[in-house]
N, CA, C and O atoms as a MOPAC input file, in Angstrom:
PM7 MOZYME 1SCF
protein

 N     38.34400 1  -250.19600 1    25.08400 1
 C     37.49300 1  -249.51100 1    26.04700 1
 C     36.11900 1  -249.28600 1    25.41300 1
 O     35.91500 1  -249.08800 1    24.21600 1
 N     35.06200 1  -249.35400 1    26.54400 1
 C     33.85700 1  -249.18000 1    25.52600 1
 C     33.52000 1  -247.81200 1    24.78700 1
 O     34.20800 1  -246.82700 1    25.05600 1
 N     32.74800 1  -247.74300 1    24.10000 1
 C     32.92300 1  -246.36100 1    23.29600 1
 C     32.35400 1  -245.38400 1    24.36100 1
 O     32.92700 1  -244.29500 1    24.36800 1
 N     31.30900 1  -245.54400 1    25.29800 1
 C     30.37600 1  -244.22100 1    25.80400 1
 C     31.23000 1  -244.28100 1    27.30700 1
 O     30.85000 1  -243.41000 1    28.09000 1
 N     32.03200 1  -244.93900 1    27.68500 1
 C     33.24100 1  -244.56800 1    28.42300 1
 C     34.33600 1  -244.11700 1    28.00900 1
 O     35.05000 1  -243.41300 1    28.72300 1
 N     34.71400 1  -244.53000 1    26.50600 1
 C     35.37900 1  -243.65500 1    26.33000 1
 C     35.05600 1  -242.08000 1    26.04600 1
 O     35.86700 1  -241.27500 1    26.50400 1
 N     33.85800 1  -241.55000 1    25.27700 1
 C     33.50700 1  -240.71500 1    25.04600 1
 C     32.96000 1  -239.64700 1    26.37200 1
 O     32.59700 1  -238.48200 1    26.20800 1
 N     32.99200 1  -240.09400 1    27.17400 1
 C     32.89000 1  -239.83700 1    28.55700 1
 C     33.86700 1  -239.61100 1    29.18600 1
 O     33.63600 1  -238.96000 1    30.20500 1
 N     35.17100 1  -239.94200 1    28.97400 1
 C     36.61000 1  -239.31200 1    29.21400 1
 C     36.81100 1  -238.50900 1    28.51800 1
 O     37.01400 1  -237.40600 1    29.02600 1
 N     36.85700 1  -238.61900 1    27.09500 1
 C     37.09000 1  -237.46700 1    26.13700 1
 C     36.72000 1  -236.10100 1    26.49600 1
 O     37.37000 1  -235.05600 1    26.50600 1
 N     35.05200 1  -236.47900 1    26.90000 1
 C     34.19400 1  -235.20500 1    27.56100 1
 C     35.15900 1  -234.49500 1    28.44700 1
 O     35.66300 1  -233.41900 1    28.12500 1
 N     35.37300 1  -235.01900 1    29.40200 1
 C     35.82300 1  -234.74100 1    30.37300 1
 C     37.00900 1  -233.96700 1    30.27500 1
 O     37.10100 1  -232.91500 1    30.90900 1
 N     37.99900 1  -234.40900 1    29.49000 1
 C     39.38800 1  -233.68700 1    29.25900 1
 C     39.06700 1  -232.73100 1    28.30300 1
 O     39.86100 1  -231.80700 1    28.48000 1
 N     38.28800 1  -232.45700 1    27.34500 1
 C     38.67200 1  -231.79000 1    25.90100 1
 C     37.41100 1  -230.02500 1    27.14500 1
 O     37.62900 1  -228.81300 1    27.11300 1
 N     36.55000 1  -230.62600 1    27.77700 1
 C     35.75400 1  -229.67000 1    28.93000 1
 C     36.13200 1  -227.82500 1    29.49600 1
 O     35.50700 1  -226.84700 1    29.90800 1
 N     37.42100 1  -228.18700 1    29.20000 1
 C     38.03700 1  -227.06500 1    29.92900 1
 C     38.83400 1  -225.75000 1    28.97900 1
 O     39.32200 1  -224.67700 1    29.33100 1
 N     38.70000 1  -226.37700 1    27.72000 1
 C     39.33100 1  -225.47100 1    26.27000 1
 C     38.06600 1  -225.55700 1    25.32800 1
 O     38.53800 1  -225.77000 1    24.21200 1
 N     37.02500 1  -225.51100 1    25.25300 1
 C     35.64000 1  -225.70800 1    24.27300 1
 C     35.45100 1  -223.52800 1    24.72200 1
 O     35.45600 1  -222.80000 1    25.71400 1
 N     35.35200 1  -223.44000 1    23.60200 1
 C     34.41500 1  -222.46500 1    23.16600 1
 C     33.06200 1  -222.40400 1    22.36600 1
 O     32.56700 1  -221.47000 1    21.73500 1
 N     32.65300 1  -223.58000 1    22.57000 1
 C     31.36800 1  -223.25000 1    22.03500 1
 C     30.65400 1  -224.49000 1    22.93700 1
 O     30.78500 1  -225.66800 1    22.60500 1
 N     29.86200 1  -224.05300 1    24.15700 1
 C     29.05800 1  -224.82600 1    24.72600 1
 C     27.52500 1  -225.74500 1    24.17200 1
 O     26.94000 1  -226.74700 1    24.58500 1
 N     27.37800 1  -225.08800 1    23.40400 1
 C     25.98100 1  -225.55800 1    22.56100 1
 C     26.49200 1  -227.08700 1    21.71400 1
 O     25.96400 1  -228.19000 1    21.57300 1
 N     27.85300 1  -226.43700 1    21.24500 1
 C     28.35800 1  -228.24800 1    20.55200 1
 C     28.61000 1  -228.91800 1    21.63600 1
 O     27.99600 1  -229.98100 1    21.54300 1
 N     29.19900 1  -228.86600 1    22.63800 1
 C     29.75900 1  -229.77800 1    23.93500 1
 C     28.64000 1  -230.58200 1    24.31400 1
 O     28.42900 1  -231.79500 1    24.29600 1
 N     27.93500 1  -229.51100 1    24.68600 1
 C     25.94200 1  -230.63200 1    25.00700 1
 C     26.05400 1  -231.26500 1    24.13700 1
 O     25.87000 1  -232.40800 1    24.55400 1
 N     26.30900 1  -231.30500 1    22.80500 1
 C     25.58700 1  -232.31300 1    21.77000 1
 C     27.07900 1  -232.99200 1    21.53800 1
 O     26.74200 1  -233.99000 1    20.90100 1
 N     27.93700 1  -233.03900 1    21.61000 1
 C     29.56000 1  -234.02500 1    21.48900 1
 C     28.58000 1  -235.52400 1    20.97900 1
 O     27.55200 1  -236.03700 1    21.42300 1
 N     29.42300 1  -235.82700 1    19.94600 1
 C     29.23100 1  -236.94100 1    19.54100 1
 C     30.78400 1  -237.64900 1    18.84600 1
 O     31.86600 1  -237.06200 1    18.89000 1
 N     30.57800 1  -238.90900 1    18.27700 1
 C     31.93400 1  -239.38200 1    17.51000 1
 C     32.38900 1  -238.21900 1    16.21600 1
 O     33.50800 1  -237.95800 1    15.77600 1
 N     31.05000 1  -237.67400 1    15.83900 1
 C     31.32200 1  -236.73200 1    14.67200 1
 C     32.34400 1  -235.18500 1    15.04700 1
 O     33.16900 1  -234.72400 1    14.25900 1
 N     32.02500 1  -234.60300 1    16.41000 1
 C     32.41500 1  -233.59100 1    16.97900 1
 C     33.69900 1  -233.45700 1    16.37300 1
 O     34.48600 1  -234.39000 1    16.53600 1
 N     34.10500 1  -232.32800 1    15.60700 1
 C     35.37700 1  -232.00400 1    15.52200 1
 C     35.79500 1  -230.80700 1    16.26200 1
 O     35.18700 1  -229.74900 1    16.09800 1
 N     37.03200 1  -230.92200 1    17.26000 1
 C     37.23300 1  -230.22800 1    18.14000 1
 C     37.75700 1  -228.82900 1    17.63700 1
 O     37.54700 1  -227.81300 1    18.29900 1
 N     38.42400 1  -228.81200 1    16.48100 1
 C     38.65100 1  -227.21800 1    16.52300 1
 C     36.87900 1  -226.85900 1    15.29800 1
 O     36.19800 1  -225.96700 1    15.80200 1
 N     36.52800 1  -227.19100 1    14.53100 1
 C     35.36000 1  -226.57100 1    13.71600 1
 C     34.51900 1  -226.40400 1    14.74100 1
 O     34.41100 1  -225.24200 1    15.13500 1
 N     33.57800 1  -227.63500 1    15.56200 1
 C     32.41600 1  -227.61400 1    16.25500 1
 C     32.97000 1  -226.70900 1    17.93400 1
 O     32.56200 1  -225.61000 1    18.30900 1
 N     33.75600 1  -227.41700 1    18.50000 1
 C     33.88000 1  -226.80200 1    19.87000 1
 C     35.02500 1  -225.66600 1    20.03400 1
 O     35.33800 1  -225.01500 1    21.03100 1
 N     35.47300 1  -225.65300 1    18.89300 1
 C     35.89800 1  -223.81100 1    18.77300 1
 C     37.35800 1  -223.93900 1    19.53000 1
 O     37.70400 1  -222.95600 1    20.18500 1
 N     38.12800 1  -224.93500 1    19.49400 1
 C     39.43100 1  -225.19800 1    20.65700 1
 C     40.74400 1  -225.14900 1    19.83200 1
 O     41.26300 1  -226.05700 1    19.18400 1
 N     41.15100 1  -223.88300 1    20.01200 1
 C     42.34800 1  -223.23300 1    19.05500 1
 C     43.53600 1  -223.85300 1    19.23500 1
 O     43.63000 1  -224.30000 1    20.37800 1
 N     44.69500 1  -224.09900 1    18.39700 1
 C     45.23800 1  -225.02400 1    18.02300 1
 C     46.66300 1  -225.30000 1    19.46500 1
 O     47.19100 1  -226.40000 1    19.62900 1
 N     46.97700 1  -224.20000 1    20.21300 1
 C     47.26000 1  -224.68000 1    21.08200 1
 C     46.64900 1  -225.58300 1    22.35900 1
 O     47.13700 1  -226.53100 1    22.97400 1
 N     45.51700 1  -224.96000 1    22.47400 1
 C     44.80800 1  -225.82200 1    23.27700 1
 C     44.26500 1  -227.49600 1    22.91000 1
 O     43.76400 1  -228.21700 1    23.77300 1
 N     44.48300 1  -227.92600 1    21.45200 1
 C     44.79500 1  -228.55400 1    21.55400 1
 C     45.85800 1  -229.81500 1    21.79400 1
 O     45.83200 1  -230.95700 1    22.25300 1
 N     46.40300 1  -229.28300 1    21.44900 1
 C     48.10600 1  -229.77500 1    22.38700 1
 C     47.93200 1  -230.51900 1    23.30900 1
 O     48.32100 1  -231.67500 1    23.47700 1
 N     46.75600 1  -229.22500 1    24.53600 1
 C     46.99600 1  -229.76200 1    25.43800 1
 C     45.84700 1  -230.55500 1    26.06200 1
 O     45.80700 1  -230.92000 1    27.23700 1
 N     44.86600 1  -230.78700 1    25.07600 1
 C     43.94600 1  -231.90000 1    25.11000 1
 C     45.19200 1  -233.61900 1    24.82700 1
 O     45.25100 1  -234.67400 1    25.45900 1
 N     46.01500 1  -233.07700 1    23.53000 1
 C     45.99700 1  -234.70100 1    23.96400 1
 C     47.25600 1  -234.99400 1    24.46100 1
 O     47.83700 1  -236.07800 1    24.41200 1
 N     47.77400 1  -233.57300 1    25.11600 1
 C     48.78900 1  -233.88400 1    26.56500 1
 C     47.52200 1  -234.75200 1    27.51800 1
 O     47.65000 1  -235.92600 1    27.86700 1
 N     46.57000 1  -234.07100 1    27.76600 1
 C     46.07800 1  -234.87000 1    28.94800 1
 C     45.31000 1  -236.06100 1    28.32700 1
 O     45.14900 1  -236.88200 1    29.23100 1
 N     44.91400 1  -236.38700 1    27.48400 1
 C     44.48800 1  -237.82700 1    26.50600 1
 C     46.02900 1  -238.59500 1    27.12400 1
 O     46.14600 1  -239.35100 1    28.08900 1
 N     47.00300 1  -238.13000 1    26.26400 1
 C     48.34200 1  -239.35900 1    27.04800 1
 C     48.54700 1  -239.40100 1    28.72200 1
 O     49.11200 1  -240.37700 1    29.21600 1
 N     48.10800 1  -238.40000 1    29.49000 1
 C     48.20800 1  -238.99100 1    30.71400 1
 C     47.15000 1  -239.81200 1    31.64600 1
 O     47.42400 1  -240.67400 1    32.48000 1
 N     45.64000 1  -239.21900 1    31.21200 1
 C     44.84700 1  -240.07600 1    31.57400 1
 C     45.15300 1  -241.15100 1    31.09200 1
 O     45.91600 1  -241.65300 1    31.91700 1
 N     45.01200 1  -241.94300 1    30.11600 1
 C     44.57500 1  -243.08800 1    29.10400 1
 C     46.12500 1  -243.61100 1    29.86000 1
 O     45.86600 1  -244.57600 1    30.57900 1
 N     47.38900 1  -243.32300 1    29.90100 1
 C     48.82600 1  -243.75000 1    30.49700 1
 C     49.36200 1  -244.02300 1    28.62300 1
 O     49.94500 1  -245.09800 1    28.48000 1
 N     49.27200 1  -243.53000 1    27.84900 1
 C     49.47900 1  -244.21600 1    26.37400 1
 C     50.48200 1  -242.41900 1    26.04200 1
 O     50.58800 1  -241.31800 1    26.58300 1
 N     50.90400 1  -243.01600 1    25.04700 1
 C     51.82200 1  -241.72200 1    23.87200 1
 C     51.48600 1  -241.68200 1    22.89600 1
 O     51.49100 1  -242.68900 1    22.18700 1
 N     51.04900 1  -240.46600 1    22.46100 1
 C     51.02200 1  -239.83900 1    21.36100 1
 C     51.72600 1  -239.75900 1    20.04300 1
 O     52.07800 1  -238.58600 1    19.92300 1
 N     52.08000 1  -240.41900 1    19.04900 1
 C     53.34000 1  -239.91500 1    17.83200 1
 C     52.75200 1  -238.65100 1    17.88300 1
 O     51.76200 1  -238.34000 1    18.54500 1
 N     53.63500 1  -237.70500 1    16.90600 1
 C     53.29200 1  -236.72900 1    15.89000 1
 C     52.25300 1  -236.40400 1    14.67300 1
 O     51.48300 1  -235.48700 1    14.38900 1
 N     52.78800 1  -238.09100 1    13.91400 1
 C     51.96700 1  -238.19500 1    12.89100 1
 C     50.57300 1  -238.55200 1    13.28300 1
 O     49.68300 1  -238.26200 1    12.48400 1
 N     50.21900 1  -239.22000 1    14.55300 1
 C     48.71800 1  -239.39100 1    15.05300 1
 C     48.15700 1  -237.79400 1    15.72300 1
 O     47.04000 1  -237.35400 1    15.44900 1
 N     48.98900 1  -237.17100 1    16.48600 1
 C     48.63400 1  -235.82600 1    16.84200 1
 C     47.97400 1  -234.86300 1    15.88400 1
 O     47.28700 1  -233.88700 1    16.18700 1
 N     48.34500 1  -235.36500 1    14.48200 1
 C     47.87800 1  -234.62300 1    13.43000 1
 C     46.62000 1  -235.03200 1    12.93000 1
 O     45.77000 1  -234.44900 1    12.25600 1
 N     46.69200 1  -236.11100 1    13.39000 1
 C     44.75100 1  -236.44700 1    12.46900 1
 C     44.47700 1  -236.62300 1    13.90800 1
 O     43.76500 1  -237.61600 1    14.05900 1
 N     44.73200 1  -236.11200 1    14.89400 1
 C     43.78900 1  -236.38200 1    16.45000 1
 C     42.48900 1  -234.88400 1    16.27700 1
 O     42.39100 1  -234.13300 1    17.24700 1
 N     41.80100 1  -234.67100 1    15.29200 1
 C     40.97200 1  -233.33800 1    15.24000 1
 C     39.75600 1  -233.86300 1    15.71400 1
 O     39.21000 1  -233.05700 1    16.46600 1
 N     39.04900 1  -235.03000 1    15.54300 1
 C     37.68800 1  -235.27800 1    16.01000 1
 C     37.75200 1  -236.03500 1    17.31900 1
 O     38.79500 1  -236.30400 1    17.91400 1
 N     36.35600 1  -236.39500 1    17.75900 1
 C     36.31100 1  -237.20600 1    18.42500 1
 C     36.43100 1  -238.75500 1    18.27300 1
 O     36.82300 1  -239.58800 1    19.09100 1
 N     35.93500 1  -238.91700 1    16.85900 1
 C     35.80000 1  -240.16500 1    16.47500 1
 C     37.39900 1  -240.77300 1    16.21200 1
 O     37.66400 1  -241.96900 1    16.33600 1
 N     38.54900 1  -239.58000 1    15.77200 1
 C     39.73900 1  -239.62800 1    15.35900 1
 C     40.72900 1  -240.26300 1    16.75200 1
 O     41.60700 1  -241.12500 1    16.71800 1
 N     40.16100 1  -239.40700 1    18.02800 1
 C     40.95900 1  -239.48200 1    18.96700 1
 C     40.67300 1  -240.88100 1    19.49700 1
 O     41.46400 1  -241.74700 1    19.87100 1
 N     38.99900 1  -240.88500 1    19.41800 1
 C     38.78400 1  -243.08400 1    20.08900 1
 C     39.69700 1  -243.86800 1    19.49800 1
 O     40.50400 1  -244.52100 1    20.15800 1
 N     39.65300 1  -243.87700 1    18.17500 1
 C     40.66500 1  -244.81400 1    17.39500 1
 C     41.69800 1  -244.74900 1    17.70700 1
 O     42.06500 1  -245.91400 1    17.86000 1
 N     42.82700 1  -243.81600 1    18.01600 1
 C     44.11600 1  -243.70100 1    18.39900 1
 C     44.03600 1  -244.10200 1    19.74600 1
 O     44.73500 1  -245.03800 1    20.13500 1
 N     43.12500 1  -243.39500 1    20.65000 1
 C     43.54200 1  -244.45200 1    21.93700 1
 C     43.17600 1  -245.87600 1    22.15200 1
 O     43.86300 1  -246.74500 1    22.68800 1
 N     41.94700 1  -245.98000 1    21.63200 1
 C     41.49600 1  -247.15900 1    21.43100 1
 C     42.59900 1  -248.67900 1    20.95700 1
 O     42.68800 1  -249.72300 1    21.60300 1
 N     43.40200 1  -248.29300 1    19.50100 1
 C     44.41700 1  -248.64900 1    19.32400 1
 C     45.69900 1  -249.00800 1    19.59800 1
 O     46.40400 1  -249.88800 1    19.10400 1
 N     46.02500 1  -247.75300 1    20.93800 1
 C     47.11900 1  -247.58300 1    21.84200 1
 C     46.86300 1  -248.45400 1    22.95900 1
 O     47.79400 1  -249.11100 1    23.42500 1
 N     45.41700 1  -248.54900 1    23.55700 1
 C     45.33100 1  -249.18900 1    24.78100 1
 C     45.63200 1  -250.68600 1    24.10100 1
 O     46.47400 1  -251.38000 1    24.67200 1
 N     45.00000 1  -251.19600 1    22.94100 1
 C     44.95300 1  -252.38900 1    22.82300 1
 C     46.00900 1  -252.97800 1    22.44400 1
 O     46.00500 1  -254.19600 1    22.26900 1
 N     47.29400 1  -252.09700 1    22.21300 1
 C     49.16000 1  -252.19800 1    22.00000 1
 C     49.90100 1  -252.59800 1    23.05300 1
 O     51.05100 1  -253.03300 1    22.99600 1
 N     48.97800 1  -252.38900 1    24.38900 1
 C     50.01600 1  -252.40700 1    25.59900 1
 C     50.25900 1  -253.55400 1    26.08900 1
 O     51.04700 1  -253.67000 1    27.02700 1

């Protein structure tokens, strides 16, 4: 998927658990979701609950654990889409 569509979904799902709006404006591949956008560790969960249902892909465990950035999460789906 291209990157600024993907990063444009990402936006979109990670949107609704960000505590810190000032990083969200600026989201980049660097963005790490719990340091920069402040998204406490359940809420992420359920970022990449909805990462596996948009994208239609699954999550392991061991990828759930390095899923902290943005740049972390392209690669895993990125990877997943290109598995199917």
């Amino acid at each position: 998927m291209e990157k600024v569509q993907l990063i444009t979904k990402l936006k979109t799902i990670v949107q609704p658990y960000i505590q810190d709006e000032e990083a969200f404006k600026n989201l980049t591949e660097e963005t790490d979701f719990v340091k920069d956008l402040k998204i406490n560790s359940a809420n992420l969960v359920d970022v990449i609950l909805d990462v596996e249902e948009v994208f239609d892909i699954r999550i392991e465990n061991d990828e759930m654990e390095k899923m902290l950035s943005v740049k972390a999460a392209m690669d895993i789906v990125n990877a997943k889409l290109e598995a199917k």
